[in-house]
C-alpha positions as CSV (number, residue, x, y, z in Angstrom):
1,X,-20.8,53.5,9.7
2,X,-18.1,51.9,11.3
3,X,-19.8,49.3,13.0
4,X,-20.8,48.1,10.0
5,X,-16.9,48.3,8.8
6,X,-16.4,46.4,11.9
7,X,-18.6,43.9,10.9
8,X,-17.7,43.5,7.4
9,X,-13.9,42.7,8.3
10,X,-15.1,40.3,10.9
11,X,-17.5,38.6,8.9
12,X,-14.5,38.7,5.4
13,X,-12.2,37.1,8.4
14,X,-14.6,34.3,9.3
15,X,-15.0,33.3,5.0
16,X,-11.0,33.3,4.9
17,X,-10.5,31.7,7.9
18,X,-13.6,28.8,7.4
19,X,-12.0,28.8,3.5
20,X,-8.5,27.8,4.9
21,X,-9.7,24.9,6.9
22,X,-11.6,23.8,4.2
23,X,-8.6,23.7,1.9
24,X,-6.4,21.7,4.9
25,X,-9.4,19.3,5.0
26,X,-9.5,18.6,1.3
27,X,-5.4,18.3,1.4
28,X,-6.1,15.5,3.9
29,X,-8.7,13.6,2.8
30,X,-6.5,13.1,-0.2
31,X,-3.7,11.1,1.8
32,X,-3.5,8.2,-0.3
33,X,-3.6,5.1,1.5
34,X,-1.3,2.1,0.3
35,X,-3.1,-0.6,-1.3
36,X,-1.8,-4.4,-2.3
37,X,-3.1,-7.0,-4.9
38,X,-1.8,-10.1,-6.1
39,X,-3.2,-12.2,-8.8
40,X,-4.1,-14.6,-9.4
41,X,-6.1,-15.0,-6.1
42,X,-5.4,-18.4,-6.0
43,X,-3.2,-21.1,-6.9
44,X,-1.3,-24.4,-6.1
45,X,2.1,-24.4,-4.7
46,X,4.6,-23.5,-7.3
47,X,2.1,-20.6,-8.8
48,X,4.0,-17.8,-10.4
49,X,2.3,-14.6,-8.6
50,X,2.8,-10.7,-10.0
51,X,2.1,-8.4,-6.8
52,X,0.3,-4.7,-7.6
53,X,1.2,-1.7,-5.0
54,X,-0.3,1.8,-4.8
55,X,-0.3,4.9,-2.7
56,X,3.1,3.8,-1.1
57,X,5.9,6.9,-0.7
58,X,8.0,7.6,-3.8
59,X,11.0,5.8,-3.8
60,X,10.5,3.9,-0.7
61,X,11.5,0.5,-0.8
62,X,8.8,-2.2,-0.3
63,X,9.4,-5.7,1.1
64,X,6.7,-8.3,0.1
65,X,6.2,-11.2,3.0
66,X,4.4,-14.1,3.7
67,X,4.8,-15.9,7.0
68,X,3.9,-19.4,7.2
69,X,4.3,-21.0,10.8
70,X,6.3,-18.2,11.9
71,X,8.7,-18.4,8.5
72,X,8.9,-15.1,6.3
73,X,9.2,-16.0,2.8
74,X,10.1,-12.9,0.9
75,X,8.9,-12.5,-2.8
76,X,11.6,-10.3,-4.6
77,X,13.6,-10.2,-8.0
78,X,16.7,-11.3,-8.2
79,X,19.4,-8.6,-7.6
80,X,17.5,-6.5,-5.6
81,X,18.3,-7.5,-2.6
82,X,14.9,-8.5,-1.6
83,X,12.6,-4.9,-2.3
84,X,10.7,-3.8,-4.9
85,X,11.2,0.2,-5.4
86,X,8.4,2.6,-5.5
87,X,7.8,4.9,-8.7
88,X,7.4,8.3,-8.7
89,X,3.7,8.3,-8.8
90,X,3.9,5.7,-5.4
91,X,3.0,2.4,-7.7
92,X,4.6,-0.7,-8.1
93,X,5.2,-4.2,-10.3
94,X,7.0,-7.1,-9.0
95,X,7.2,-10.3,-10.7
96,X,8.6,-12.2,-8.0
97,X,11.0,-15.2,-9.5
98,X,9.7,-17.9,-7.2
99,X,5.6,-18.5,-7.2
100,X,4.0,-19.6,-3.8
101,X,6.5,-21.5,-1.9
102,X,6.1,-25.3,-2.3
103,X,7.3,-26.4,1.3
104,X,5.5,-26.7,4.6
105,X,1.7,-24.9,2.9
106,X,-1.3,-26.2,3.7
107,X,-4.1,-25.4,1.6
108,X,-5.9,-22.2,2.9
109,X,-6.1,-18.8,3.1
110,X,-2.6,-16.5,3.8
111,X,-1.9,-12.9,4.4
112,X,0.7,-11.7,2.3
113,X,2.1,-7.8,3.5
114,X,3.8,-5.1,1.9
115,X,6.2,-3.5,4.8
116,X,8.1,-0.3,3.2
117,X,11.0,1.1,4.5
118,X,9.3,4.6,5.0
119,X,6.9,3.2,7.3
120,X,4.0,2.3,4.4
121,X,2.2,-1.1,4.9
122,X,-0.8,-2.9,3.5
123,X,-2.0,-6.5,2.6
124,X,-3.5,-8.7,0.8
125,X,-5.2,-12.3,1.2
126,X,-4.4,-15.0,-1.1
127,X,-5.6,-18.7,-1.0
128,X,-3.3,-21.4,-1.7
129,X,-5.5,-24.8,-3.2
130,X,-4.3,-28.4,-2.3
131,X,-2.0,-29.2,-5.2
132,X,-3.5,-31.7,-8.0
């Protein structure tokens, strides 16, 4: 009879202990990963852009770059000192007052990155046309 107590425990500790991982595993899978978008795509030089972020860190700030020849051109609102600021659910808008900048872009494609202060980054490809 107690053997088989024995076992029972043993075999109860193995289900708690296999049910605990598998609880840390879900919890980690679920790490949200920061995503970028622009739109448009596309555009000519001078094209007002409106940047998408997700799965950033609530309330981190968020810089929004594009280097051209070794040039950073931030994309930012005016009066905020360049960053756009996370929500509470890790999501972000920005509606950047300048559009693609108009000197020294030749027409292709460019990486644009979002670089947050919290250590977040991601990017985003966007295609600048030959302007008509």
């Amino acid at each position: 009879m107690r053997c088989w107590m024995k076992l029972s425990i043993l075999l109860i500790t193995m289900f708690l202990v296999m049910a605990i991982f598998s609880v840390g595993m879900v919890f980690a899978v679920e790490e949200k990963v920061p995503s970028l978008v622009v739109t448009p795509l596309s555009g000519e030089p001078g094209t007002k852009l409106i940047f998408y972020g997700a799965g950033f860190i609530p309330g981190e700030k968020v810089k929004i770059i594009m280097t051209v020849d070794e040039v950073p051109y931030a994309f930012a609102e005016s009066g905020t000192g360049g960053f756009v600021t996370v929500n509470e659910y890790g999501a972000f808008k920005l509606k950047p007052a300048g559009g693609i900048p108009t000197v020294m872009l030749k027409p292709g494609v460019y990486t644009i990155e979002a670089i947050g202060d919290k250590g977040s980054q991601a990017t985003t490809p966007l295609e600048v046309l030959e302007k008509q």
